[in-house]
N, C-alpha and C positions, 0 to 999 in steps of 0.2 A: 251127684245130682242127676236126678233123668235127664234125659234128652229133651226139651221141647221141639213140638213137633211144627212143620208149616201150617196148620189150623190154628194150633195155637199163638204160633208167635204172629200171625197174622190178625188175632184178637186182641194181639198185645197191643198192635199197631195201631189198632184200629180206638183201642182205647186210650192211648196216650200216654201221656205218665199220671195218670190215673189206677192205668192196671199194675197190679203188684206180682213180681216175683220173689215166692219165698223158697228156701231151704224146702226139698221135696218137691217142688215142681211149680205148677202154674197153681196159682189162686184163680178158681172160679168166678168168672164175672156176675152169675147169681149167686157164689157166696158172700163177695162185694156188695152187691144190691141188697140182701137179705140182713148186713150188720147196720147197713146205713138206713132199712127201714126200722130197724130198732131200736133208733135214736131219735131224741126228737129233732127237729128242724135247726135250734141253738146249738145243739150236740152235733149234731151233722156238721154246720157251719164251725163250731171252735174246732172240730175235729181236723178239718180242711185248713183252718188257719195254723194249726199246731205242727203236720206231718208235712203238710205239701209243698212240693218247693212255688216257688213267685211270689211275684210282687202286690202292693197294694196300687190301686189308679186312684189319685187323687184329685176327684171333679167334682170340687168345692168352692170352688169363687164363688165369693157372696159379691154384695154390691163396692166395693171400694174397689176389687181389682177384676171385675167383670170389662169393663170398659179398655182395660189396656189388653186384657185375653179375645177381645173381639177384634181389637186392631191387630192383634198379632195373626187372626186367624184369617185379616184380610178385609174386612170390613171398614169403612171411613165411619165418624163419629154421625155422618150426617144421614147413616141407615137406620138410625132411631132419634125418639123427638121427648121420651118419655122411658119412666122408669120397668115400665111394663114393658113395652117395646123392646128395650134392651135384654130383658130377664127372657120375654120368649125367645130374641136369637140367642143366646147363652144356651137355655134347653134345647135349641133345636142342633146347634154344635156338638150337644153331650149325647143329643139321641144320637147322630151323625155315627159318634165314636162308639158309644155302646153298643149301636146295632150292626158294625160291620162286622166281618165273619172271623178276622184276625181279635176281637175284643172276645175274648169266652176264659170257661174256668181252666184251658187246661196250661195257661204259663201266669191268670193272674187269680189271684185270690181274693181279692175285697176290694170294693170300689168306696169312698169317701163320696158323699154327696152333701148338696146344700140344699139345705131346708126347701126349699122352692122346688127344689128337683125333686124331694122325694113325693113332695105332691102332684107331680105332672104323674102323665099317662105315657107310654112309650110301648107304641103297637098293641094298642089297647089296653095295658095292664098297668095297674100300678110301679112305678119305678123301680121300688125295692123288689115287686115280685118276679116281674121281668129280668132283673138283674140273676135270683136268685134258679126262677125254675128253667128260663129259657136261657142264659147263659151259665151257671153255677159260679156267680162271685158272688160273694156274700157282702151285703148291703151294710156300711156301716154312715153316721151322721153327722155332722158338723156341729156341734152345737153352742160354740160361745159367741157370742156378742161383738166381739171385737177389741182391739186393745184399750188399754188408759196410757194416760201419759208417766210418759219415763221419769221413774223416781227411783232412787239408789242405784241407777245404772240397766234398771230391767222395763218393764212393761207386761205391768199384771192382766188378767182378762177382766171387761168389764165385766159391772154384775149381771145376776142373769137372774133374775125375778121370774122369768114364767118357764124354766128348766123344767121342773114336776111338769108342768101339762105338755111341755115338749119330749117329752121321755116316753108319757104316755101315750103319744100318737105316737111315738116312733115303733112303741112295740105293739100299736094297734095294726099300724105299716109291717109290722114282720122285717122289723130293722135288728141286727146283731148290737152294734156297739156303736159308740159316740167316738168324738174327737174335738179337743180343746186347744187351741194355739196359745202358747204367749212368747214373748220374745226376752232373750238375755243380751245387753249390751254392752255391759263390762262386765270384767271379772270381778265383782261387789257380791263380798261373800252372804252380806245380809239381805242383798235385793234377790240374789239367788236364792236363800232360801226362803223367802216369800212367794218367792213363784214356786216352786216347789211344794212349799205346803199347801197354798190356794188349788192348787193342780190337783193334790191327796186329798182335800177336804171337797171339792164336787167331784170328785173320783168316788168318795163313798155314796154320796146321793144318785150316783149313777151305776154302781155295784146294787142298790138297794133296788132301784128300780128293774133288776134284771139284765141287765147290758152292762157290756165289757167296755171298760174306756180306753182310749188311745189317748195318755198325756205328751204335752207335746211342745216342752222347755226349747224350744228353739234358740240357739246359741248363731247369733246374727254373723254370718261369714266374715263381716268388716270388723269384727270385733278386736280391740288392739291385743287385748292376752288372750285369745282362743282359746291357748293348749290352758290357762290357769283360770278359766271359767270353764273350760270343760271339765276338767278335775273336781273342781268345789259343784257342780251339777252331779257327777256323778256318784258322792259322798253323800248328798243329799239325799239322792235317787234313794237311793240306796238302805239309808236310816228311815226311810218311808216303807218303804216294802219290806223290809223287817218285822215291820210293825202290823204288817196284813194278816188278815185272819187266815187259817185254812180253807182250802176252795174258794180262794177270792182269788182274780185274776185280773191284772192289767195289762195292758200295753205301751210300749212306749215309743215314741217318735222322735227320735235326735237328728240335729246336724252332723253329717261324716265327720268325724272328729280329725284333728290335726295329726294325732297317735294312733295309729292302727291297734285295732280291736281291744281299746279302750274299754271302751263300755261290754266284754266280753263276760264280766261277773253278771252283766243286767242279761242278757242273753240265757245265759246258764240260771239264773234265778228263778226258785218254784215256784214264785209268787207271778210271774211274768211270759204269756203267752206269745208274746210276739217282738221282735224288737227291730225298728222299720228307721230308715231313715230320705228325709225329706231333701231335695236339688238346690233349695236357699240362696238359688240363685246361680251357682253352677252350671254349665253347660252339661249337654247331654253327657258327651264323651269323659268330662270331670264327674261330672257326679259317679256314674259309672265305675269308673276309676276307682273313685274313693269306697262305693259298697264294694265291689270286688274286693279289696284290704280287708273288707272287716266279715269276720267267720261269723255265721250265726244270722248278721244282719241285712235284711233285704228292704230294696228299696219302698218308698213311696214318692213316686214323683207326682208334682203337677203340671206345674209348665215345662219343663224337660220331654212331660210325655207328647205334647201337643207340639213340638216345635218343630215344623216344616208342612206343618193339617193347613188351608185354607180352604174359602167356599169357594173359591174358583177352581177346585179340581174335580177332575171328574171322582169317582167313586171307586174306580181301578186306581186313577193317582193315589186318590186320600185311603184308600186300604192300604196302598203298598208301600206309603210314609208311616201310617200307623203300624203294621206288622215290622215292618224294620224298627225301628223304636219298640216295641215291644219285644221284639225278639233279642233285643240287645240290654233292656233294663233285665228281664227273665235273666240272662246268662250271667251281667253279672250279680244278682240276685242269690245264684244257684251253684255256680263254677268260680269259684277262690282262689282267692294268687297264698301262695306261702305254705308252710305248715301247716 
């Protein structure tokens, strides 16, 4: 292999692990720029989600847990009086974090947002754009409702009546892909696969619509049989994506499972572009933990990503809490323990 020389490894540097070295030498940074303008913006984006190593951020609190993310961030309840009030501190938290200098594309990949953020402006620009053209994470949406109540041991998502028109401003927004929660509570083989199939069945309305979904069966950490609900999820998963077309692609968002690299067939699956998993409550250095085990899969945190941000820090504080946490969901994201 040539030598690379101090010009170029200095462009390596300079590009991050963005820049590629291949067999023969250095890839050209205009040959880089010249495939990526051949793609469209979706292409760009999955292409980003599929080869690059990082994490997804996930800055989706809707209104049920907006309130406990604001007291975490330092706020008393008696900084807002009104539901508006609260949702602008919430954006102005998420601008806080997106716009400092440690948030950009080259340790994360796609940010989760809520609905309400993707409609704010952030340094002029629409949220998803901003995200996109001045940092390179690629914008993806929150889009369910919220849960129903636990029956067979699970918690489906409510319905979602107006999905079609919210689909269509996401991809009016220049948003990549949605994201649907629901929750698993017991190991109940048939509540599992309800959720399961509800998950498959607006996964095709949301393939149709152009955008890639993130399903996202959450297996409740307190759960008495983890390891035997995670199994019967993963069986499930599974006999769903079998059944995808060619060129159809999802995503998936599990809880770190109790078995390391478990869910390693979903990983490896043609049908499945990404396989990510959620803190579910975990502490930083747990969660952590747990993606580091599992090969293939990188994290998405939420509040894991946000733990130690307050408004009382200056902006050297709150970058250098948010760069540490980022720097350490990327690694284990990226750097694997085992075989």
């Amino acid at each position: 292999m040539p030598v690379i020389s101090k010009k170029n490894f200095r462009r390596l540097c300079r590009a991050g692990i963005n820049g590629k070295v291949l067999l023969g030498g250095v890839r050209r940074p205009e040959n880089e720029e010249h495939d990526m303008n051949t793609l469209t913006l979706k292409e760009q984006q999955q292409r980003k989600i599929r080869t690059q190593a990082g994490f997804l951020a996930a800055l989706d609190q809707s209104g049920g847990s907006t309130p406990k993310a604001l007291t975490a961030y330092g706020l008393k309840e008696t900084a807002w009086s009104n539901d508006e009030q609260m949702f602008t501190l919430m954006h102005q938290m998420r601008a806080r974090i997106v716009g400092s200098p440690s948030f950009n594309g080259d340790r994360i990949l796609g940010a989760i947002l809520f609905e309400g953020t993707m409609d704010q402006v952030v340094e002029g620009q629409p949220a998803a754009d901003y995200l996109w053209s001045k940092k390179r994470v690629v914008p993806i949406l929150k889009v369910d409702k919220g849960l129903a109540a636990e029956a067979d041991g699970v918690q489906l998502m409510k319905p979602m009546p107006d999905l079609g028109a919210l689909l269509e401003k996401a991809n009016a927004k220049r948003v990549f892909g949605t994201k649907m929660r629901s929750v698993i509570k017991q190991a109940n083989a048939a509540g599992i696969k309800a959720i399961v199939s509800q998950q498959f069945e607006v996964a095709a309305q949301i393939i149709a619509a152009g955008l890639v979904p993130i399903i996202e069966p959450e297996v409740d950490i307190h759960c008495p049989d983890k390891p035997g609900a995670e199994k019967l999820l993963k069986a499930a998963i599974i006999e769903k994506l079998n059944a995808l077309p060619a060129r159809q692609w999802v995503m998936i968002k599990i809880t770190p499972p109790d078995q390391d690299d478990l869910y390693l067939d979903l990983v490896n699956h043609p049908r499945v572009l990404k396989v990510v998993a959620l803190s579910g409550g975990y502490s930083l250095e747990e969660g952590n933990n747990r993606v580091r085990r599992n090969h293939g899969v990188v994290a998405s945190f939420s509040r894991a990503l946000v733990v130690g941000l307050f408004a009382q820090q200056s902006d050297a504080e709150f970058d250098a809490v948010l760069d540490s946490s980022i720097q350490s969901i990327y690694e284990a994201s990226s750097l694997k323990t085992g075989a």
